[in-house]
C-alpha positions as CSV (number, residue, x, y, z in Angstrom):
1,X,-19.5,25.1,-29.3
2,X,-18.4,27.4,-32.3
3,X,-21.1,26.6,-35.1
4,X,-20.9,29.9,-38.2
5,X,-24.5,31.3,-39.4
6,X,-24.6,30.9,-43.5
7,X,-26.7,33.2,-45.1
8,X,-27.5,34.7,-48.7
9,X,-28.6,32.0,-50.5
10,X,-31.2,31.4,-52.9
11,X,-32.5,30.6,-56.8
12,X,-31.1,32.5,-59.5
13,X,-30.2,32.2,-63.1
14,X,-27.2,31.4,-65.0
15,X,-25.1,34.1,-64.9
16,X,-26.4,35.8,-62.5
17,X,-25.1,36.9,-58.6
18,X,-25.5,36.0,-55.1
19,X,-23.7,37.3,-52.3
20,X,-23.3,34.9,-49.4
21,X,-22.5,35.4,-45.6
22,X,-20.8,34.0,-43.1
23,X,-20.9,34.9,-39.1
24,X,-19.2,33.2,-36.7
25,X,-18.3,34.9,-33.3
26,X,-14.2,35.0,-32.3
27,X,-13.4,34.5,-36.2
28,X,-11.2,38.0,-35.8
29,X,-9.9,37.8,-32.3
30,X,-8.6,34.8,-32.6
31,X,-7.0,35.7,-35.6
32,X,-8.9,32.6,-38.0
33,X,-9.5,31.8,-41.4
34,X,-11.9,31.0,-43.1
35,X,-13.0,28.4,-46.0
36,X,-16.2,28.6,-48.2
37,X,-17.2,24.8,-49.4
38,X,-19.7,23.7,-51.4
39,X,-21.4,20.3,-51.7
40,X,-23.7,19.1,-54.9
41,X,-26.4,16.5,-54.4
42,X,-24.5,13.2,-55.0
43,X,-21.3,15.0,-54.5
44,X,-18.2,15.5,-52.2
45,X,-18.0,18.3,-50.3
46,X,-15.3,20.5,-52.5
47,X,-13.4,23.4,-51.6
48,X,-13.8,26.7,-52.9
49,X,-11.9,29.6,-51.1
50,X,-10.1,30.5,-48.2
51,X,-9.4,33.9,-46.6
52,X,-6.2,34.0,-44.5
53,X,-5.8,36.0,-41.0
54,X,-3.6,38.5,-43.0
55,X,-6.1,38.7,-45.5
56,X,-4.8,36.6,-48.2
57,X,-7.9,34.6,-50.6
58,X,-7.2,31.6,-52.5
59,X,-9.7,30.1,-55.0
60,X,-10.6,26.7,-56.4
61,X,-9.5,26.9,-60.4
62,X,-13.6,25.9,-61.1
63,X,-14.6,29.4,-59.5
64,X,-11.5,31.7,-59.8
65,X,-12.1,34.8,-61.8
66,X,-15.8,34.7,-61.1
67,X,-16.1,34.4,-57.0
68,X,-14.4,36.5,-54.8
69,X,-14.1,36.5,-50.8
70,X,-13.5,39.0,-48.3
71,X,-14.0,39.6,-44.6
72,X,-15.6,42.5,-42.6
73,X,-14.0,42.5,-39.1
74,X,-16.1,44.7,-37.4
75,X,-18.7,42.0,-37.8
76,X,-17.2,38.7,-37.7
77,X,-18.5,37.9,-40.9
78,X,-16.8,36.9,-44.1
79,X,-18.6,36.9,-47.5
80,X,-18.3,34.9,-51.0
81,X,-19.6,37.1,-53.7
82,X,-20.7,35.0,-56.5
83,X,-20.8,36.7,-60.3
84,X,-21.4,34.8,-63.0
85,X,-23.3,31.9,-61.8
86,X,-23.6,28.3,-63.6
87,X,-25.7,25.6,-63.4
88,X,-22.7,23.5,-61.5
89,X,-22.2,25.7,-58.8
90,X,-25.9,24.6,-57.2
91,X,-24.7,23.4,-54.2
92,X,-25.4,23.8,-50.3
93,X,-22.4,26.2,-49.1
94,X,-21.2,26.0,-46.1
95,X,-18.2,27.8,-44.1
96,X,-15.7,26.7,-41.3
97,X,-12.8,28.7,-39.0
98,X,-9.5,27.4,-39.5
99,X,-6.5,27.4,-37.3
100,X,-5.2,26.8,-33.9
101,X,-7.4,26.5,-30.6
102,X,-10.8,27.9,-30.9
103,X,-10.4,28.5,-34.9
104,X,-10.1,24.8,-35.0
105,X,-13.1,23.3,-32.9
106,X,-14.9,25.4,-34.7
107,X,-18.0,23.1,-36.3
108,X,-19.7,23.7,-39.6
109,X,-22.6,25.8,-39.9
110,X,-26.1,24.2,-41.6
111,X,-25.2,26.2,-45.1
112,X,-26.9,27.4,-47.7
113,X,-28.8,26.5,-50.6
114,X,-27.4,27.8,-54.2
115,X,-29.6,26.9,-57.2
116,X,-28.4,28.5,-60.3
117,X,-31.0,27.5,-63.5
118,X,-29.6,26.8,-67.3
């Protein structure tokens, strides 16, 4: 079982920054991506980035300009930084592998808590 570890989450106030983290073993050698999501209280569960094998990032339109993922490879870990917080990005965040094989049996990790203030 392939579960990712979230991590970096916490309380902050509008406009402010948390960087979140994201380790899931085999994420590089088996060549994944990975998507951030996010899911309010009452809510669907809504995409908010992916990071291609080659590197590529794509960005929901509610969080381009102010998030911004990347990937360390050395560590299996992928982060979201998050600048310019609002109240409607409180959400738990969670990240899953995609791709072929072991990218794609890859579960979802337990997330993280994001509570941005007014």
């Amino acid at each position: 079982q392939v579960q990712p570890v979230e991590s970096g989450g916490g309380s902050v106030q509008a406009g402010g920054s948390l960087r979140l983290s994201c380790t899931a073993p085999g994420f590089i050698s088996n060549s994944c991506g990975m998507d951030w999501y996010r899911q309010a209280a009452g809510k669907q569960r809504e995409w908010v980035s992916t990071i291609s094998n080659d590197g590529s990032t794509r960005y929901a339109d509610s969080v381009k300009g102010r998030f911004t993922t990347s990937k360390d490879k050395a560590k299996d870990t992928v982060y979201l930084q998050m600048n310019s917080l609002k109240p409607e990005d409180t959400a738990v965040y969670s990240c899953k592998m995609f791709g072929r094989g072991y990218c794609f049996i890859s579960h979802w990790g337990q997330g993280t808590q994001v509570t941005v203030s007014s």
